[in-house]
N, C-alpha and C positions, 0 to 999 in steps of 0.2 A: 468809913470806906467799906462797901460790901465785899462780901468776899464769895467764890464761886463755892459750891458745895461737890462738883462735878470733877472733883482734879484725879479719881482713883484710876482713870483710864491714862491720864495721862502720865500718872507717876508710874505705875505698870508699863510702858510706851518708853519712860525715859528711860526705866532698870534696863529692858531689855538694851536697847540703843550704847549703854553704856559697856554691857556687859559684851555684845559685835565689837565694841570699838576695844576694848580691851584684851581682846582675844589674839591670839597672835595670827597677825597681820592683818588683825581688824581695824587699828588706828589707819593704815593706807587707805583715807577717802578718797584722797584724786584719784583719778584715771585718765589715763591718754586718750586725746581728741585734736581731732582736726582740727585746723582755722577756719572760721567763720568768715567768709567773703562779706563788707558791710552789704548792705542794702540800700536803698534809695531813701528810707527814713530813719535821719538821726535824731529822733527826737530826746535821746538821753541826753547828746550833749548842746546840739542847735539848733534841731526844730525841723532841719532837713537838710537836705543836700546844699544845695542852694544859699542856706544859712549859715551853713558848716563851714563853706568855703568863703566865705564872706567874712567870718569871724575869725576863721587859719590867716587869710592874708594879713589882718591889724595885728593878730595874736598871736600866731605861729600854730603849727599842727596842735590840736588835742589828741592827748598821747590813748582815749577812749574810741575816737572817733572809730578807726577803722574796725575797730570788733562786730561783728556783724552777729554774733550768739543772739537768738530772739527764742528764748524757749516760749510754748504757748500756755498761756495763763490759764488759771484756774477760772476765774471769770472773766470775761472782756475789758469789762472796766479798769481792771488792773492794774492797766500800764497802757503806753503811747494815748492818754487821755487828748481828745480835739486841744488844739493848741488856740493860744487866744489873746485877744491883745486889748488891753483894758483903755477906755476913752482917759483914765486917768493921768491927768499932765503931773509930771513931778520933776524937781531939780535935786540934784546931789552935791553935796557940800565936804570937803575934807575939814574937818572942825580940830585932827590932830596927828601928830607921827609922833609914832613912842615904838620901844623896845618890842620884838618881838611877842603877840599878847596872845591868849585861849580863849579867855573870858570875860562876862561884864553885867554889870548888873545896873540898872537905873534907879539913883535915891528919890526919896518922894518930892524934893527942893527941884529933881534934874540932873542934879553929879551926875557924871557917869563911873562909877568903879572898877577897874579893867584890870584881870592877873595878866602876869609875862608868863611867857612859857619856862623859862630859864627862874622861874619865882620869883616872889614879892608881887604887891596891890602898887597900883597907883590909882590917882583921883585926876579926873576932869573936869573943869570948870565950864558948864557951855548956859549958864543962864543967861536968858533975855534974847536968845538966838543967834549968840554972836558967833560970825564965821567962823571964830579960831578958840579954840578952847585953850584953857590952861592947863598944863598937864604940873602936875604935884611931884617933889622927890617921895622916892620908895616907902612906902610907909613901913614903920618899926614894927615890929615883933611877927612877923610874917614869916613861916618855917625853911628853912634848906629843902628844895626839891632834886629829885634825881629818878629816873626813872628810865623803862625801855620808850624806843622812838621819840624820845622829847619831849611829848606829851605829857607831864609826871604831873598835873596839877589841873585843877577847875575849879567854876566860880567863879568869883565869890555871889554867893545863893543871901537872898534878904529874907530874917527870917518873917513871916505873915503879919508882925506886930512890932516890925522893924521901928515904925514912926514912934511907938513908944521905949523900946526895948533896946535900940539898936544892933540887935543880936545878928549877927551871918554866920550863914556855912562855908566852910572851905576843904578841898578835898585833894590829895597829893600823894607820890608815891616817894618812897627813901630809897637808899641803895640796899642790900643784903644785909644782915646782918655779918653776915663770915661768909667766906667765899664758899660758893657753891651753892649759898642759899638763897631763898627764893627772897625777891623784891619784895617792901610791905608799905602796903596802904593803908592810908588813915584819914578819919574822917572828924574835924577840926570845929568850933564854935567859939565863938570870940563878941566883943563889942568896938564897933566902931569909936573909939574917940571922940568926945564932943566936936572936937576940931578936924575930925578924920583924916590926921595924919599919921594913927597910929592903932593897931590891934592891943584892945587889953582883958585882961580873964581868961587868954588866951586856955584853950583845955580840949586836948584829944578826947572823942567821943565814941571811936569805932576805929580797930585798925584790923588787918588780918592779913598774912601772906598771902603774895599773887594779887592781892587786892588793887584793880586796876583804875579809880573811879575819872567817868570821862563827863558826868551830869549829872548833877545834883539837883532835883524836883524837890516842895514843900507840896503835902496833898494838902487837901481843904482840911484832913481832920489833925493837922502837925507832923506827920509823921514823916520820915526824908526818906525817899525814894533815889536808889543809887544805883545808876549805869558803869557797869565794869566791864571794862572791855578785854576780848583777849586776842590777845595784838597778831600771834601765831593765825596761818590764813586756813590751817583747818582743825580736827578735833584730835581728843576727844574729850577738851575741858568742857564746851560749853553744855554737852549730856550731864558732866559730873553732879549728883545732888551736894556736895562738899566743898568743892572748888570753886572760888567768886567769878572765875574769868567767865568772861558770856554770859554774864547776868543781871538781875534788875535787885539790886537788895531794899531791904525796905526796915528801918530804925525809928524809932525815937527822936524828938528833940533832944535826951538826954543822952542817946546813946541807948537806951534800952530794948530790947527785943517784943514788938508786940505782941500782945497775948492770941490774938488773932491772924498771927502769920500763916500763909496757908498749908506749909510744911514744917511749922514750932512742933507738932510733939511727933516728929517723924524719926524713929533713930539713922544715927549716918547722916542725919542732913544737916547743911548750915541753916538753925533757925531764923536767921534776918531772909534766906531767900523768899524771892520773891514773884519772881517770873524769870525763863533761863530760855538756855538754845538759841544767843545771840553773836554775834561777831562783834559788831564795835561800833557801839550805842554813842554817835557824837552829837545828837540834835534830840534836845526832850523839852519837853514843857507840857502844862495841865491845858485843858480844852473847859475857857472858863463857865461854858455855856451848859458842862457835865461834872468837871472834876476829873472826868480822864486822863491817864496817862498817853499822852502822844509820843512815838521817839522815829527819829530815822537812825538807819543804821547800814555803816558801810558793810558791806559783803566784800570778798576778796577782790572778784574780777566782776564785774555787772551784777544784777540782782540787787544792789542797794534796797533797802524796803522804807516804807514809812508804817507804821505799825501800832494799832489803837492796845493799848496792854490790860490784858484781864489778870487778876488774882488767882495765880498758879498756873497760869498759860506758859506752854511750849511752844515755842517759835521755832522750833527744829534744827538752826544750824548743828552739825554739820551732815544731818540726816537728810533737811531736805534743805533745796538754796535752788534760786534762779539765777545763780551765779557761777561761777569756776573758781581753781586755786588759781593762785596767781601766775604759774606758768600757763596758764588752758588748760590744764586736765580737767574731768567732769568732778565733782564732788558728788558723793555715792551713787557712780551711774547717771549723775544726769537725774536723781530724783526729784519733782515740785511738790509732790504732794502724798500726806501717810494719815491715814484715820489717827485722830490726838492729837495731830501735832496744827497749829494754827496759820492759817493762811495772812500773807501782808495784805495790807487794805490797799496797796499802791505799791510797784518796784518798777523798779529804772533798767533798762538795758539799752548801750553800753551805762558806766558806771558816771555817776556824777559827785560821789561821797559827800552824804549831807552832813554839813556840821551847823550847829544852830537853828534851832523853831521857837516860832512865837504864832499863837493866832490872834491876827487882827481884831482889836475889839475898839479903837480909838475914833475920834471925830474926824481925823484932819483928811483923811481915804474914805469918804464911804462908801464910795462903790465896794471896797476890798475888805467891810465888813465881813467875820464871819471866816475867812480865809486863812487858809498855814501859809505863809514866809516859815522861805528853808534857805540855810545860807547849802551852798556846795562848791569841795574845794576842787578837783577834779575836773568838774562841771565848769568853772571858772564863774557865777552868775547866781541871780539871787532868784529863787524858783516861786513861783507864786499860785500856788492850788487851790483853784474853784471848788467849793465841797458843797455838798447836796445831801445830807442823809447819810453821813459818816462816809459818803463816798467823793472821790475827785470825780470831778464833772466837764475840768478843763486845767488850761497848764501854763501859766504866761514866763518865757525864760527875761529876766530882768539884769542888768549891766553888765552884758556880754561885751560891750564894745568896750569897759573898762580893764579885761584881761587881767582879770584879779579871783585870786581863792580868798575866798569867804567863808569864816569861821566861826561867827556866832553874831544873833541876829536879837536884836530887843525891841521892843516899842515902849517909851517914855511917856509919863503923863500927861506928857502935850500932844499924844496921839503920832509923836513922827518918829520914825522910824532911827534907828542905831545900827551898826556892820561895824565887824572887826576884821579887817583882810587877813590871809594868814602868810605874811610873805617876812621880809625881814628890813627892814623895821616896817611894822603895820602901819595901817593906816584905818582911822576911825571915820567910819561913815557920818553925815546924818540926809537921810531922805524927809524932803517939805514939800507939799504941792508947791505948783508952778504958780507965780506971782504974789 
């Protein structure tokens, strides 16, 4: 994995940013701001007017819609990308309902592996295409989760060499250790079971306070790539060089700290960082066609971004954001943009919080070669981006009319498509062309 040699403006860029925020009364990012009257295009949450209202009456109001905040992009292409609607015919299938789920991974046979939000893996049966899958009891040795917002767990991640090894990652937060201290996160390696009804070798790899992880990536070179989110809707964790919250860490299969990190012999810093100045990284996966890191990430109020990740890049939260706190205040003034800090390749206004990306690389779509699938929960619909050149070049909104938040999106060996709704008790997708 290369690494940028250009980070010295940016870690100068992050000291300062940390040292405003810590100053007194420098942690107060938001600022008070008027309401934003919608406008006549919603493309964040429906496509437009017209659609909006068409999708409120099956679905009931989207609680996005009326936000009319449109700050103006850095480029044009940025954002309200030409919307588009793909000749591609497809059917949707419910294959299972099971316990509240986050995550899922596809075995090389088809399983599908899906954590609960509340912990524990289960397995599903869905070979040969059949409608209904079988869903597994809880598999054994799977750790106690606890954590803020529910979310305390992801995964399960296959490792590169799974079909021989059966090795996965799995990532989760615990309660405090003693009161008043901070939640710890840990980042987990185990073996599936011959029979995969159970974790064994079970062995914590990486834990740290505050450690929030929301996605767990394998790069092409082994090494785990870790989305930590921080759940609070403004700073001044995600500047911190020390603090995991708002950031991309990056490890070992073993656990170990690569010698190549882009801030390892930095003092003060956590050497697993990796890239920071995020809010809450729920949709990541490699771009197989590069090795990239792709991730979306919710922003407090609008501004969600989809964002290509370099080695040592600043993403700015909560310096710069196309977004708001979550009351409407501006986050620092209303700023989008600061020399070092790195612009999104794509953001959404109003908010559609993406959780789950896969890019299309299967047979069974090919028009949709080449393409991100983003689940978003918010959004209620599976978002489908045209890219051209590391850039969106179109925007298809996909099972609006199903009125479901969608939480993480796969594509299986047989090219068709996986969804995990995020409702209670989920519901497992599978998308097949039509006939």
């Amino acid at each position: 994995m290369a690494v940028r040699n250009d980070t010295a403006a940016s870690k100068t860029l992050t000291a300062l940013a940390l040292v405003l925020a810590l100053a007194p009364g420098g942690g107060a990012w938001a600022q008070a701001a008027p309401a934003f009257a919608p406008g006549a295009d919603y493309a964040g949450v429906a496509g437009s007017a017209a659609e909006n209202a068409r999708i409120a009456a099956r679905c009931g109001a989207n609680r996005n819609a009326r936000d009319g905040y449109a700050p103006t992009p850095l480029r044009p292409d940025q954002t309200h990308a030409p919307q588009v609607k793909s000749s591609q015919a497809f059917t949707v299938e419910v294959v299972a309902t099971l316990d509240r789920s986050v995550g899922m991974a596809v075995l090389p046979d088809g399983t599908l592996l899906v954590s609960q939000r509340a912990g524990g893996l289960r397995t599903i049966q869905v070979k040969g295409g059949d409608a209904k899958g079988q869903v597994s009891e809880p598999l054994k040795g799977t750790p106690e989760v606890a954590g803020p917002m529910g979310t305390s767990n992801t995964g399960p991640v296959l490792d590169r060499d799974f079909a021989r090894n059966r090795t996965l990652y799995y990532g989760y937060t615990t309660a405090p250790p003693a009161k008043g201290a901070a939640p710890m996160g840990h980042i987990l390696r185990a073996r599936l079971s011959p029979d995969a009804r159970s974790l064994e070798d079970v062995a914590t790899i990486y834990e740290a306070a505050n450690l929030a992880p929301r996605r767990i990536v394998q790069a092409r070179d082994g090494t785990l790539l870790i989305a930590s989110a921080e759940v609070a809707s403004g700073g001044p964790n995600p500047q911190s060089m020390s603090d995991p919250r708002g950031k991309i860490l990056r490890i070992g299969a073993d656990g170990a700290i690569p010698k190549d990190n882009p801030f390892v012999k930095d003092a003060g810093t956590s050497p697993a960082l990796y890239a920071l100045g995020f809010r809450d990284i729920q949709a990541a996966a490699l771009n197989p066609a590069t090795g990239e890191l792709w991730v979306g990430e919710n922003e407090p109020m609008g501004g969600d971004e989809l964002n290509r990740i370099k080695s040592g890049g600043n993403y700015g939260f909560p310096v710069i954001s196309y977004g708001r706190e979550n009351g409407g205040g501006l986050i620092d003034a209303g700023k989008t943009v600061q020399a070092g800090l790195e612009q999104p390749v794509y953001f959404w206004t109003p908010s559609v919080a993406p959780s789950g990306l896969a890019f299309y690389s299967g047979q069974a779509f090919p028009a949709w070669k080449g393409d991100i699938l983003m689940g978003a929960m918010s959004g209620r619909q599976l978002i489908r981006l045209q890219m051209k050149n590391g850039r969106v070049v179109g925007e298809e909104k996909l099972l609006m009319d199903r009125c479901k938040r969608l939480k993480d999106v796969h594509v299986g060996p047989d090219g068709l498509i996986y969804l995990i709704t995020d409702e209670s008790p989920s519901e497992v997708l599978r998308i097949r062309p039509a006939g």
